[in-house]
PDB file of N, H, CA, C and O in Angstrom:
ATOM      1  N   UNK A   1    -133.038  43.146  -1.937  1.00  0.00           N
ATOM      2  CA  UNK A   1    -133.452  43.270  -0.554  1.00  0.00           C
ATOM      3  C   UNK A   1    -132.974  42.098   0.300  1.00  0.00           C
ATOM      4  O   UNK A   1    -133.294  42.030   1.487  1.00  0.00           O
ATOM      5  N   UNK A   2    -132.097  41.038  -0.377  1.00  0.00           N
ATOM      6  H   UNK A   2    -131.837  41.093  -1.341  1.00  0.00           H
ATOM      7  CA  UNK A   2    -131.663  39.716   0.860  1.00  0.00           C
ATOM      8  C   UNK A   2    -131.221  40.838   1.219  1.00  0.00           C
ATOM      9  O   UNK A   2    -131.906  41.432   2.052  1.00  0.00           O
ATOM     10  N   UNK A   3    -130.191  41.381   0.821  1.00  0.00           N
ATOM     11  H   UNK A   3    -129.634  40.899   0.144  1.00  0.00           H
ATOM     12  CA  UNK A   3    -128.499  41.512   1.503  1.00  0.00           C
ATOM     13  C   UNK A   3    -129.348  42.442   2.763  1.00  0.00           C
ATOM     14  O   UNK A   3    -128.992  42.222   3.921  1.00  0.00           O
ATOM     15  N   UNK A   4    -130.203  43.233   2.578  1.00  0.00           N
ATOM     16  H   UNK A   4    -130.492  43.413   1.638  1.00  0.00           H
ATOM     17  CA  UNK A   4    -130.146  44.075   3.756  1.00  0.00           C
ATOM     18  C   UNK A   4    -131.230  43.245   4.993  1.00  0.00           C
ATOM     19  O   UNK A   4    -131.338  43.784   6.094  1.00  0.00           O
ATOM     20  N   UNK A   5    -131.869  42.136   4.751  1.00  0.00           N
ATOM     21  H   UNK A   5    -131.781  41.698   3.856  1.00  0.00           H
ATOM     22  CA  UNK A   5    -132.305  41.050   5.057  1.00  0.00           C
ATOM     23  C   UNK A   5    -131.544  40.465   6.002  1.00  0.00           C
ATOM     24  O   UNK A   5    -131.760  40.401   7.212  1.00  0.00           O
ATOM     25  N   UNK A   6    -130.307  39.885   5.149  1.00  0.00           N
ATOM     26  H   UNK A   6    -130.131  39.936   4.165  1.00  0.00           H
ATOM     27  CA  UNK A   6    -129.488  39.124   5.448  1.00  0.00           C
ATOM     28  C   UNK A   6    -128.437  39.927   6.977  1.00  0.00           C
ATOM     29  O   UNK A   6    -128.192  39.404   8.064  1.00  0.00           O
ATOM     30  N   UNK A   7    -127.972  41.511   6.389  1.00  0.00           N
ATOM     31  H   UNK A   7    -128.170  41.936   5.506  1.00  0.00           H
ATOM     32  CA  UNK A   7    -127.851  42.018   7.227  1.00  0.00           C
ATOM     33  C   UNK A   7    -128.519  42.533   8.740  1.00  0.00           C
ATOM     34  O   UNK A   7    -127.769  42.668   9.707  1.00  0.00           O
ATOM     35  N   UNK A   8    -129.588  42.732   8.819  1.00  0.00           N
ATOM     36  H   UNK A   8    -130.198  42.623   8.034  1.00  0.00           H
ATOM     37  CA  UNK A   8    -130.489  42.972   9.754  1.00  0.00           C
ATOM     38  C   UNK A   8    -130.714  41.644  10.795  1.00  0.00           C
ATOM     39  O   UNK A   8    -131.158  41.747  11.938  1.00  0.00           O
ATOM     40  N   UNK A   9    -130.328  40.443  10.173  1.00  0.00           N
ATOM     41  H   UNK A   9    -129.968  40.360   9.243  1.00  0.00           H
ATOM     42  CA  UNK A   9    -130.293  39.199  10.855  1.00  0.00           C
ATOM     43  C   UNK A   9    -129.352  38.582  11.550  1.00  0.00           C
ATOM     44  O   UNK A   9    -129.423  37.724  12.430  1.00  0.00           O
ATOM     45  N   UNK A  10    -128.155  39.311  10.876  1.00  0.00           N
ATOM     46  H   UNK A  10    -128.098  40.009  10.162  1.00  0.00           H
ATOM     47  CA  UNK A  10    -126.575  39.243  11.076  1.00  0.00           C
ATOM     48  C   UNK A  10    -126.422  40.168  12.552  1.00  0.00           C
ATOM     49  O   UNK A  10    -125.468  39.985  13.309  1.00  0.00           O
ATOM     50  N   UNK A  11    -127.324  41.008  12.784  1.00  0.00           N
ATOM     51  H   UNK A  11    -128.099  41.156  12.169  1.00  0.00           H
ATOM     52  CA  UNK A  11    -127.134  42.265  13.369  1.00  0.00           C
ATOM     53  C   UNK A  11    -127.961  42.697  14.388  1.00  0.00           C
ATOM     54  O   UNK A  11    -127.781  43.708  15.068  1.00  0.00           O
ATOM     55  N   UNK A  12    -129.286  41.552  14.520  1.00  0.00           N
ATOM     56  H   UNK A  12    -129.432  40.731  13.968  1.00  0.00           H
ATOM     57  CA  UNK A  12    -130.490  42.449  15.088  1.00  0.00           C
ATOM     58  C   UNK A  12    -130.187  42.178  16.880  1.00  0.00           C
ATOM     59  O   UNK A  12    -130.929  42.417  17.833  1.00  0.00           O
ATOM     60  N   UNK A  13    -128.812  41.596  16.841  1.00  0.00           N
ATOM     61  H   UNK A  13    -128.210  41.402  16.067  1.00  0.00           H
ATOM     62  CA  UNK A  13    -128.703  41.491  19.128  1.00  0.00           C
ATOM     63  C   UNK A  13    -127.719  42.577  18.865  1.00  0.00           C
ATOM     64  O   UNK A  13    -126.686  42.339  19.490  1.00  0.00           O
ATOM     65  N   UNK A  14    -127.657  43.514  18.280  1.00  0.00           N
ATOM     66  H   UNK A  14    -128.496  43.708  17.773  1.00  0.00           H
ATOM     67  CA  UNK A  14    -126.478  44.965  18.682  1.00  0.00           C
ATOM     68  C   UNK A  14    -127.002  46.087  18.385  1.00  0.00           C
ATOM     69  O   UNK A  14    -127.586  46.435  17.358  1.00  0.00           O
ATOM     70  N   UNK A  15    -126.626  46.984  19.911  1.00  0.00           N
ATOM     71  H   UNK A  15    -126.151  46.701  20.744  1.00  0.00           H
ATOM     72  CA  UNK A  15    -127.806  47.994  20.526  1.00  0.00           C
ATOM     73  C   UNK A  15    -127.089  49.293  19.568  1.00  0.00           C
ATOM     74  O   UNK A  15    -125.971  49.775  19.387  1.00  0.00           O
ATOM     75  N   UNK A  16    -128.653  49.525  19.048  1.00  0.00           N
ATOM     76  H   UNK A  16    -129.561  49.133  19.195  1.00  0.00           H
ATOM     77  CA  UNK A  16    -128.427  50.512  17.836  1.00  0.00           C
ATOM     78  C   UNK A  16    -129.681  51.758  18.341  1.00  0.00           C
ATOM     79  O   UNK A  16    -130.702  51.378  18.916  1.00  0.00           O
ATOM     80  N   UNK A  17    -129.513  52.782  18.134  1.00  0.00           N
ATOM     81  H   UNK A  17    -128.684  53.091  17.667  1.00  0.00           H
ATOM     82  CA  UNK A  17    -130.673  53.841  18.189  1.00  0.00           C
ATOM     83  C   UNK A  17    -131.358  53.902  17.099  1.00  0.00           C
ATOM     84  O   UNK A  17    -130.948  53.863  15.939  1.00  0.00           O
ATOM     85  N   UNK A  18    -132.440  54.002  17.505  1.00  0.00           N
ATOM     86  H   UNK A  18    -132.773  54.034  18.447  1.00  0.00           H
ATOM     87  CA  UNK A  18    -133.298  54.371  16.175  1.00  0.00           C
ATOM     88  C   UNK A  18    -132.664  55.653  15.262  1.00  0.00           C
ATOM     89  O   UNK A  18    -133.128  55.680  14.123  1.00  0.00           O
ATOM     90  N   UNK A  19    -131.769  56.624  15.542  1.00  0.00           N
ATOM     91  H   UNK A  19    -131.391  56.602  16.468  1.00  0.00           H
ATOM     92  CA  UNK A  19    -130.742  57.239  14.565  1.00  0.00           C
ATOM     93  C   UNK A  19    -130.017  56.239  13.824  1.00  0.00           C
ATOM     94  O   UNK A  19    -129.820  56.554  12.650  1.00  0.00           O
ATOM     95  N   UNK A  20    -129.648  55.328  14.118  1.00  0.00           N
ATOM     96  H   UNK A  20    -129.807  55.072  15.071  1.00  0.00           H
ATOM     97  CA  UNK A  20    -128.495  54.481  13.509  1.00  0.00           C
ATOM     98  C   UNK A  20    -129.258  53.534  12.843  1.00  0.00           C
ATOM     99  O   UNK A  20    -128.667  53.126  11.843  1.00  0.00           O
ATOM    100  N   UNK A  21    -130.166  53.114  12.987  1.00  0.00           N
ATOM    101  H   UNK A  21    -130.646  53.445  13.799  1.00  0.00           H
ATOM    102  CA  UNK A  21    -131.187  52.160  12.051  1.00  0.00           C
ATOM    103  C   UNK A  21    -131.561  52.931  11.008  1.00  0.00           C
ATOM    104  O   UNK A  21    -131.501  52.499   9.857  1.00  0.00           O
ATOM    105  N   UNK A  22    -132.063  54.376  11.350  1.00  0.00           N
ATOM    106  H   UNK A  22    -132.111  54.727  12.285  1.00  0.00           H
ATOM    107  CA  UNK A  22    -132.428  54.621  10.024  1.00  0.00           C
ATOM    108  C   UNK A  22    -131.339  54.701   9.169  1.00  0.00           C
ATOM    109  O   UNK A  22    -131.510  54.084   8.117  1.00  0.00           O
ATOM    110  N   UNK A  23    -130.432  55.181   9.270  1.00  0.00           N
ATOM    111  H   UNK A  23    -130.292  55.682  10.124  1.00  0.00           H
ATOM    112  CA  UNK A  23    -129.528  55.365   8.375  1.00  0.00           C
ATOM    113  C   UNK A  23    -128.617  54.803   7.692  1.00  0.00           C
ATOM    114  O   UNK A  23    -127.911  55.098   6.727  1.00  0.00           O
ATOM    115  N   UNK A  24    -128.847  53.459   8.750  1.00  0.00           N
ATOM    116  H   UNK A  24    -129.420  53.220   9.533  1.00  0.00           H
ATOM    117  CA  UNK A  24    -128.518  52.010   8.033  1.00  0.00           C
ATOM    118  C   UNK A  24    -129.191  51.808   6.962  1.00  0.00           C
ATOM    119  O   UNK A  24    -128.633  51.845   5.865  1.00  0.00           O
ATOM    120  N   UNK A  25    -131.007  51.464   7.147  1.00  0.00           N
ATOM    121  H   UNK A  25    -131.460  51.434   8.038  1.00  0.00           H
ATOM    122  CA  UNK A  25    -131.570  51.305   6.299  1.00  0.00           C
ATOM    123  C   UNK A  25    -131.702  52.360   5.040  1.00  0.00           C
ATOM    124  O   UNK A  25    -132.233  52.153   3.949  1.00  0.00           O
ATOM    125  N   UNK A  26    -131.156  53.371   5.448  1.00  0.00           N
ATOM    126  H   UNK A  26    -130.724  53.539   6.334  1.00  0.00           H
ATOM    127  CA  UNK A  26    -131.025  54.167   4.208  1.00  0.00           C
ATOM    128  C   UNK A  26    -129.756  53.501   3.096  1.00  0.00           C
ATOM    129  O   UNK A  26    -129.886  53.105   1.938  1.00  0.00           O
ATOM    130  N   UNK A  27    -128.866  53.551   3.729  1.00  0.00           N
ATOM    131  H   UNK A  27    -128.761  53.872   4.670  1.00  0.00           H
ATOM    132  CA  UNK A  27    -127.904  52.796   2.632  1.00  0.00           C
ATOM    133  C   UNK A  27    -127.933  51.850   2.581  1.00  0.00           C
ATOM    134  O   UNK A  27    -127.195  51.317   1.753  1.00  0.00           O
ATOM    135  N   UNK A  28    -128.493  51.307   3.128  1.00  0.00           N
ATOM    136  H   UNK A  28    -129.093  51.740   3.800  1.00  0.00           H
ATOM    137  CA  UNK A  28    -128.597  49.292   2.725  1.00  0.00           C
ATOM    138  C   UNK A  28    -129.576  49.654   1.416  1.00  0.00           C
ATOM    139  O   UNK A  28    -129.469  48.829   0.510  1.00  0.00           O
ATOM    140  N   UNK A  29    -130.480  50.713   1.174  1.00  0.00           N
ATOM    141  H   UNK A  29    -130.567  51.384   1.910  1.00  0.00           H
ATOM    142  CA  UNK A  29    -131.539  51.079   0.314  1.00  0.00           C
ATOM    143  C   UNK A  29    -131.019  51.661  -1.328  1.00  0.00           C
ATOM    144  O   UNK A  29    -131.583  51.665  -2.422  1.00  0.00           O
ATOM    145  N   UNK A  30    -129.854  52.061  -0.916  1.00  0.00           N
ATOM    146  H   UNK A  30    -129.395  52.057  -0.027  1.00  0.00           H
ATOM    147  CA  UNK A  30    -128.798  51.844  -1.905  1.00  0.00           C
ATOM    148  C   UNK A  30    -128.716  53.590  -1.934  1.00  0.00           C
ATOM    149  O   UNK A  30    -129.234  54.356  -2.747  1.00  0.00           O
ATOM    150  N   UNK A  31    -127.825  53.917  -0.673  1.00  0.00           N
ATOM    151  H   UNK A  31    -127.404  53.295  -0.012  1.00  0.00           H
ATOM    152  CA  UNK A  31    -127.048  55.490  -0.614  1.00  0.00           C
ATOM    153  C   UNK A  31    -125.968  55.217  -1.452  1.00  0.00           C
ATOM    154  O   UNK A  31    -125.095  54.349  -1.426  1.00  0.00           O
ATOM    155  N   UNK A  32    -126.364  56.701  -2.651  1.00  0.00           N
ATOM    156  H   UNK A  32    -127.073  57.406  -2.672  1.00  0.00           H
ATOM    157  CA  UNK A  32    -125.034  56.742  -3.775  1.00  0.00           C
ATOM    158  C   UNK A  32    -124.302  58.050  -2.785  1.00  0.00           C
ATOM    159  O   UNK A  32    -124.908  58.652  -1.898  1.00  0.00           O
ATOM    160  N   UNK A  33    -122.738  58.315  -3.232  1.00  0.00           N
ATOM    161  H   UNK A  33    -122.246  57.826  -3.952  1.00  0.00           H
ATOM    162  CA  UNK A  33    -121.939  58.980  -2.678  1.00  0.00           C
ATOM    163  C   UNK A  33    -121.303  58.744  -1.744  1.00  0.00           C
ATOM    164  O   UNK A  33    -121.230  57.638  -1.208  1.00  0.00           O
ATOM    165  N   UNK A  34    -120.638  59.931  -1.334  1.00  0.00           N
ATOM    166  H   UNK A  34    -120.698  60.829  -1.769  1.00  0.00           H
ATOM    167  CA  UNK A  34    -120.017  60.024   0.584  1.00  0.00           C
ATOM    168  C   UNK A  34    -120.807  60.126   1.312  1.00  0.00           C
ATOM    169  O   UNK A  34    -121.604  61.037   1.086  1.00  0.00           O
ATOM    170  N   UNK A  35    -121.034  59.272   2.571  1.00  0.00           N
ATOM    171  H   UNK A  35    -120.387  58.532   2.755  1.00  0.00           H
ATOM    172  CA  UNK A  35    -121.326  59.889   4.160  1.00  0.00           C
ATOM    173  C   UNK A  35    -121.038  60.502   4.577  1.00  0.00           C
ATOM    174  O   UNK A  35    -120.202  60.072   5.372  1.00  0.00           O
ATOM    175  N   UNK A  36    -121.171  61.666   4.658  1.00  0.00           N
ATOM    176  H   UNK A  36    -121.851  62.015   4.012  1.00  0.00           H
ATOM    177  CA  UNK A  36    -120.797  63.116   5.033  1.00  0.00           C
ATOM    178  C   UNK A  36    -121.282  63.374   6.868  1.00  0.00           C
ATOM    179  O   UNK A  36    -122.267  62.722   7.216  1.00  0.00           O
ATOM    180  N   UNK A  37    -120.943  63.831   7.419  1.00  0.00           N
ATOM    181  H   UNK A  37    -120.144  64.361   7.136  1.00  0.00           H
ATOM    182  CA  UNK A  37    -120.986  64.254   8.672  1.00  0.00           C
ATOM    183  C   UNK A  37    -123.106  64.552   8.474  1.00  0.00           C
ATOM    184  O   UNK A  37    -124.065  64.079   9.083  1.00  0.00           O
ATOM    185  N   UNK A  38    -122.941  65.829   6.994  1.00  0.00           N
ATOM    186  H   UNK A  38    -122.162  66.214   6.499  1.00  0.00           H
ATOM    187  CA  UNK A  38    -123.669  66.905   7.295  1.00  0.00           C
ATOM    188  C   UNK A  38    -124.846  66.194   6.547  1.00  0.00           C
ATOM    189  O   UNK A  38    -125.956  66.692   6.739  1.00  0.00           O
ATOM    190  N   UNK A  39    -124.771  65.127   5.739  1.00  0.00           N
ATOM    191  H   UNK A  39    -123.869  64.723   5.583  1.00  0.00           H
ATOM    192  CA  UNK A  39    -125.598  64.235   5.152  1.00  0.00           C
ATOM    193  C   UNK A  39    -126.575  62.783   6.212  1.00  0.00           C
ATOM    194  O   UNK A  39    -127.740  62.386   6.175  1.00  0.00           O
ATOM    195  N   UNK A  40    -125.260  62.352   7.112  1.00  0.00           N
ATOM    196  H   UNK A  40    -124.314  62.675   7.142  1.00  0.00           H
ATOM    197  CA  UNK A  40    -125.863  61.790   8.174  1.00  0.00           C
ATOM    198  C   UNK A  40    -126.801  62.490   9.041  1.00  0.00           C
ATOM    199  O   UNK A  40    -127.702  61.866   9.602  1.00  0.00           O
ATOM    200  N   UNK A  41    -126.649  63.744   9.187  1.00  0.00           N
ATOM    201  H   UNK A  41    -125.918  64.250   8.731  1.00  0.00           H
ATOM    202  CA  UNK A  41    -127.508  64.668  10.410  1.00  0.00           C
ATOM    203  C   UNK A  41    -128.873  65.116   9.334  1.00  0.00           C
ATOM    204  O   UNK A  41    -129.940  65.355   9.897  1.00  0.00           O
ATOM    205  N   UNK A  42    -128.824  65.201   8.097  1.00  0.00           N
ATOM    206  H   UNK A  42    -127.956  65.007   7.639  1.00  0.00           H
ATOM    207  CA  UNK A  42    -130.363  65.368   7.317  1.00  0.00           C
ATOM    208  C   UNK A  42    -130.505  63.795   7.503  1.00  0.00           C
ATOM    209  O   UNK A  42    -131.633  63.595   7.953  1.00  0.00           O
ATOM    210  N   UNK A  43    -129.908  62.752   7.360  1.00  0.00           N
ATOM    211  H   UNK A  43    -128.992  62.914   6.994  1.00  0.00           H
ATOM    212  CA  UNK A  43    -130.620  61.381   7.587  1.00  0.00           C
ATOM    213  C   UNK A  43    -131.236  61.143   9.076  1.00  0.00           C
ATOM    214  O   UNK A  43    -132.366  60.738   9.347  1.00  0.00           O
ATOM    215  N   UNK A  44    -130.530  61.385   9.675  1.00  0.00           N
ATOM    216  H   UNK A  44    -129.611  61.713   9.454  1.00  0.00           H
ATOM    217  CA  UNK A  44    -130.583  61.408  10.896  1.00  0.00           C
ATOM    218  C   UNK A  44    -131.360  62.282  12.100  1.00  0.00           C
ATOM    219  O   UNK A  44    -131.478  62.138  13.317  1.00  0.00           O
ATOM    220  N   UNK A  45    -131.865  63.344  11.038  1.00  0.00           N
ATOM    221  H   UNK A  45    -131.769  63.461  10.049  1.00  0.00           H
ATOM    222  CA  UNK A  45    -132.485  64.610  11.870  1.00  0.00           C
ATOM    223  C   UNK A  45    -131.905  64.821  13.122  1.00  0.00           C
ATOM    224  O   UNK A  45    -132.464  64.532  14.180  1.00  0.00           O
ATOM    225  N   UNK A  46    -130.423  65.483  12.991  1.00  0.00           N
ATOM    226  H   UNK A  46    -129.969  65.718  12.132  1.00  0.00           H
ATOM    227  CA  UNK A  46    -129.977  65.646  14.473  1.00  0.00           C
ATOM    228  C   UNK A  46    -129.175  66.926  13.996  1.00  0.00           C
ATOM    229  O   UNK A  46    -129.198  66.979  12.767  1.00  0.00           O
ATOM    230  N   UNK A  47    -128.648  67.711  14.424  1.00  0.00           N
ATOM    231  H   UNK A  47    -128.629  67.667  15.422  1.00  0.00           H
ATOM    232  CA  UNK A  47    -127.029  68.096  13.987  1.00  0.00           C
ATOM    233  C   UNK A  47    -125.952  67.831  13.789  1.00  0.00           C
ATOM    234  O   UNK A  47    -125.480  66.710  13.974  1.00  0.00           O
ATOM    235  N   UNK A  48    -125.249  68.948  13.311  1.00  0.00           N
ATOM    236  H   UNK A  48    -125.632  69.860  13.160  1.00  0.00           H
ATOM    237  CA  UNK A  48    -123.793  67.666  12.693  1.00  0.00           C
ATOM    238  C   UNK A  48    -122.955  67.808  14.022  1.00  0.00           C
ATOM    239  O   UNK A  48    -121.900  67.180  14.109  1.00  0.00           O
ATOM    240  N   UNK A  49    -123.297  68.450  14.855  1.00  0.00           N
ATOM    241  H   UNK A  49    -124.154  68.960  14.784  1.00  0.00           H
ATOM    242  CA  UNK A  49    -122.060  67.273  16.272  1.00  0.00           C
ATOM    243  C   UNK A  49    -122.824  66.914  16.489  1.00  0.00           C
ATOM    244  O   UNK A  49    -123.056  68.108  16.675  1.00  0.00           O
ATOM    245  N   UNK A  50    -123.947  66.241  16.793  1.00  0.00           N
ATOM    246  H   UNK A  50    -123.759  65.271  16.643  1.00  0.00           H
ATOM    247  CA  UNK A  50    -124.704  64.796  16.756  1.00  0.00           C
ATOM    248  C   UNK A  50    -124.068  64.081  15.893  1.00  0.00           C
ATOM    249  O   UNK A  50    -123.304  63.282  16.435  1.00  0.00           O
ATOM    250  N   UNK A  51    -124.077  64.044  14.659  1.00  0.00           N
ATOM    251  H   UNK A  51    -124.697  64.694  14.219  1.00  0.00           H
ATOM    252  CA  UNK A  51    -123.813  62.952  13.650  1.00  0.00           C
ATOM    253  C   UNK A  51    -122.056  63.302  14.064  1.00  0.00           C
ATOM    254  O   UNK A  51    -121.154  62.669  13.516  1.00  0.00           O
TER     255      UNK A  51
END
């Protein structure tokens, strides 16, 4: 948990949506695989032209 620590500190003056935080914190949480369009929009609860 530094690194995503470490990251969030590195990071916290750049304007992010609460879409993009979560899904940060999802893989900082340790996302196995591809980022998929259609995988970001279930992280993201949006659709995939949203994501």
């Amino acid at each position: 948990m530094l690194l995503k620590a470490r990251f969030w500190e590195r990071f916290a003056t750049e304007p992010l949506n609460g879409r993009q935080i979560k899904v940060l914190n999802r893989m900082l949480d340790g996302f196995e695989g591809k980022l998929t369009s259609s995988k970001w929009a279930k992280l993201a609860i949006c659709s995939q032209d949203t994501a």
